[in-house]
N, C-alpha and C positions, 0 to 999 in steps of 0.2 A: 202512166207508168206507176201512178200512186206516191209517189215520191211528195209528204206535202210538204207546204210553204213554212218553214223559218219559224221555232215559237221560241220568242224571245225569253219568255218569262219562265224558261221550265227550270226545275232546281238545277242548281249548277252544279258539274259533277267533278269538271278539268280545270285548271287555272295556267298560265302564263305558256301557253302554246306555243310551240316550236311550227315551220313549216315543215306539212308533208314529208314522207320520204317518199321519195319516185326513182325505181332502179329501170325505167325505159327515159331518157330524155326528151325523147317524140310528145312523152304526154306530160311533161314538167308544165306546159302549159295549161290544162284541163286540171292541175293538181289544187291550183291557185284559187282560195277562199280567199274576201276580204272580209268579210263579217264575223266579227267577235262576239257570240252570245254571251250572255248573262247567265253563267250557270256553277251552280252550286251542289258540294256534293253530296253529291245525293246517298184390284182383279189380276190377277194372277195371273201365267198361264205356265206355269211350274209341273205341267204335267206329264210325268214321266212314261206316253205312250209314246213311241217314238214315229212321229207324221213321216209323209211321203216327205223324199229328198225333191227340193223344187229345184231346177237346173237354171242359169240365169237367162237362158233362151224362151224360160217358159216365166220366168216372173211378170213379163206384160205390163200390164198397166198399174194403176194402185191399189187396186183389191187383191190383184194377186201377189204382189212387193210385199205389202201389208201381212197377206198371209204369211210367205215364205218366210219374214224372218218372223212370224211368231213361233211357229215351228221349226226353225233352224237349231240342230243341232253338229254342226258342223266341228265345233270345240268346244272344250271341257266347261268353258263359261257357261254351258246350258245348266249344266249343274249346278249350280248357289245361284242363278240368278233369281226375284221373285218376278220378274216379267221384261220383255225386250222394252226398251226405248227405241220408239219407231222413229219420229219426227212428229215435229208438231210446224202448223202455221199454214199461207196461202202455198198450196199444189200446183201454181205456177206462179212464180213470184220475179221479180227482178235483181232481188236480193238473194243468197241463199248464206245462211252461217252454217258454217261446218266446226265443232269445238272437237272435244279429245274424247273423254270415255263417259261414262253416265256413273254417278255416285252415289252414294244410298239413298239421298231425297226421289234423284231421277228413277232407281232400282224400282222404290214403292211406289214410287206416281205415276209411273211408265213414260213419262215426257222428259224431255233434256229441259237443262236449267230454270228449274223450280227454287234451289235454294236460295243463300245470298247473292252468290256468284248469277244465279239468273235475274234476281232485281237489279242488281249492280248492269246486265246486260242490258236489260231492257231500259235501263236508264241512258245507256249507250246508243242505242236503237232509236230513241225517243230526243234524243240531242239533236240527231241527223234530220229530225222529220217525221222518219218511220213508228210503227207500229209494232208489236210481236206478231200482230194478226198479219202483215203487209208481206212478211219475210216467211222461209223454213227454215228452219232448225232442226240441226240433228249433229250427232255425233260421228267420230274414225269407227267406233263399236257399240255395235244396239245392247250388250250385255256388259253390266255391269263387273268387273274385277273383283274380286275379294279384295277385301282391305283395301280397296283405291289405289293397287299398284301398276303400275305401268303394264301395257298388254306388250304380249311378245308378238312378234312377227309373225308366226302360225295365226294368233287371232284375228291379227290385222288382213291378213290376207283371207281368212273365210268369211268376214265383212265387204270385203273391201268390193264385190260384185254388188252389193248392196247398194253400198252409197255411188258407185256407177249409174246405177240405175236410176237414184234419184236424182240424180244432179241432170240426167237425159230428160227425165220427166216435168223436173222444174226448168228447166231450160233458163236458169237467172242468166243476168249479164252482165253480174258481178258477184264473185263469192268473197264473204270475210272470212278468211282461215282463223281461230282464235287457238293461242298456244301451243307450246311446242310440238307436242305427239301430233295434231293435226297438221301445222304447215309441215313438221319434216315429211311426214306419210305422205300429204297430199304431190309433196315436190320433191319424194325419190333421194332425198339428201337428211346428212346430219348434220346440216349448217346451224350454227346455234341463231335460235326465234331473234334476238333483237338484229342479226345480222338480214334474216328472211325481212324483216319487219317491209312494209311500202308494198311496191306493186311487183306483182309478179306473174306468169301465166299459167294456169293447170295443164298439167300435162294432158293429152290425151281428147284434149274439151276445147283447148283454145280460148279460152274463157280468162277475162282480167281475174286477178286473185289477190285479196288485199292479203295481208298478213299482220296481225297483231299481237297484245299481249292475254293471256286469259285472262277472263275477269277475277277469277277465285287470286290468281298472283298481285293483280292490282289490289284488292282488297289486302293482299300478305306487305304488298309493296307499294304505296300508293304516292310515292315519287314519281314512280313510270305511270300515271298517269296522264302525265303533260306527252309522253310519246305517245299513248295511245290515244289521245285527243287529237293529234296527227295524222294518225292511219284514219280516223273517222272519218277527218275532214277529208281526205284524200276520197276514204270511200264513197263519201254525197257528189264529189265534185263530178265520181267516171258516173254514179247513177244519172247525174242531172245531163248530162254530154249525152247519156246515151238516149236519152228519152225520142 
């Protein structure tokens, strides 16, 4: 499954860890870690010819995915973005993160979480076992916002065939939702994220869904780190069950 073994010694990022949250009781058992690690905290495609409209019947497999939203002009985000944020990482993976929207770092790099917020992640990532390379990564919206404001629900929804289609393709068998815009999107609700936080199931996929805090807020707020040290752990315990 790729899930590797336990490194004790990686910089520590969480301190004095609460249990899990688990909103199914069935799996309060499978939530249960007893090991405490030691850790410490730690091209363009701007072009304004306007491509064939690719229908989601016809996105296929990942070359064509890949296309479709380069050329997705669907909403006015086409316009200011410097380039889509596809996803990055393994195209069949067991893991899959799903975050909120891509921000000026992700805009010019075209990958999701490049910034702090993506070291901060991958420090996250790297607590459990995993790798960046092991998981995908990707965003609710492949085009970056102006100003980093919140997308409205027109945008959410001409994405949202998108990340359908990847989440079909990576077929994980577990998604971590990170912050709010993503879990509420992903789960049809405006319940507020600490309330989402623990286990939950994606609509539509059937699929475990953790829920956590974003990283760019842990870094704002780095109290709720000890929660999301929680959801982590939560999240290694469904990968290793499900192996």
């Amino acid at each position: 499954m790729g899930v590797q073994r336990w490194q004790p010694k990686l910089p520590a990022l969480f301190q004095n860890i609460p249990a899990p949250v688990v909103n199914k009781p069935e799996l309060q058992a499978q939530a249960v870690i007893t090991e405490e690690p030691a850790i410490e905290a730690i091209t363009s495609d701007a072009s304004h010819a306007a491509p064939p409209v690719v229908e989601p019947a016809q996105m296929g497999e990942w070359p064509e995915l890949e296309s479709a939203v380069r050329g997705c002009r669907a909403c006015e985000l086409h316009q200011s973005r410097t380039q889509t944020v596809f996803g990055v990482g393994a195209k069949q993976a067991d893991c899959m993160i799903i975050g909120e929207t891509p921000g000026a770092d992700e805009d010019r790099q075209g990958e999701p979480f490049v910034g702090k917020a993506g070291q901060l992640l991958n420090a996250m990532i790297q607590a459990i076992g995993l790798s960046r390379e092991q998981v995908f990564i990707a965003n609710i919206l492949k085009c970056r916002p102006p100003g980093n404001r919140n997308p409205s629900k027109e945008e959410v929804a001409a994405c949202s065939d998108f990340l359908d289609q990847q989440i079909t393709l990576v077929k994980p068998k577990v998604i971590l939702s990170v912050g709010r815009i993503s879990a509420q999107n992903l789960l049809k609700t405006d319940v507020a994220v600490g309330k989402l936080r623990g286990l939950n199931t994606l609509p539509g996929h059937d699929i475990p869904l953790v829920v956590t805090y974003h990283p760019a807020y842990l870094l704002r707020t780095p109290s709720q780190k000890r929660a999301a040290w929680a959801d982590m752990k939560l999240l290694r315990s469904l990968l290793v069950s499900a192996e």
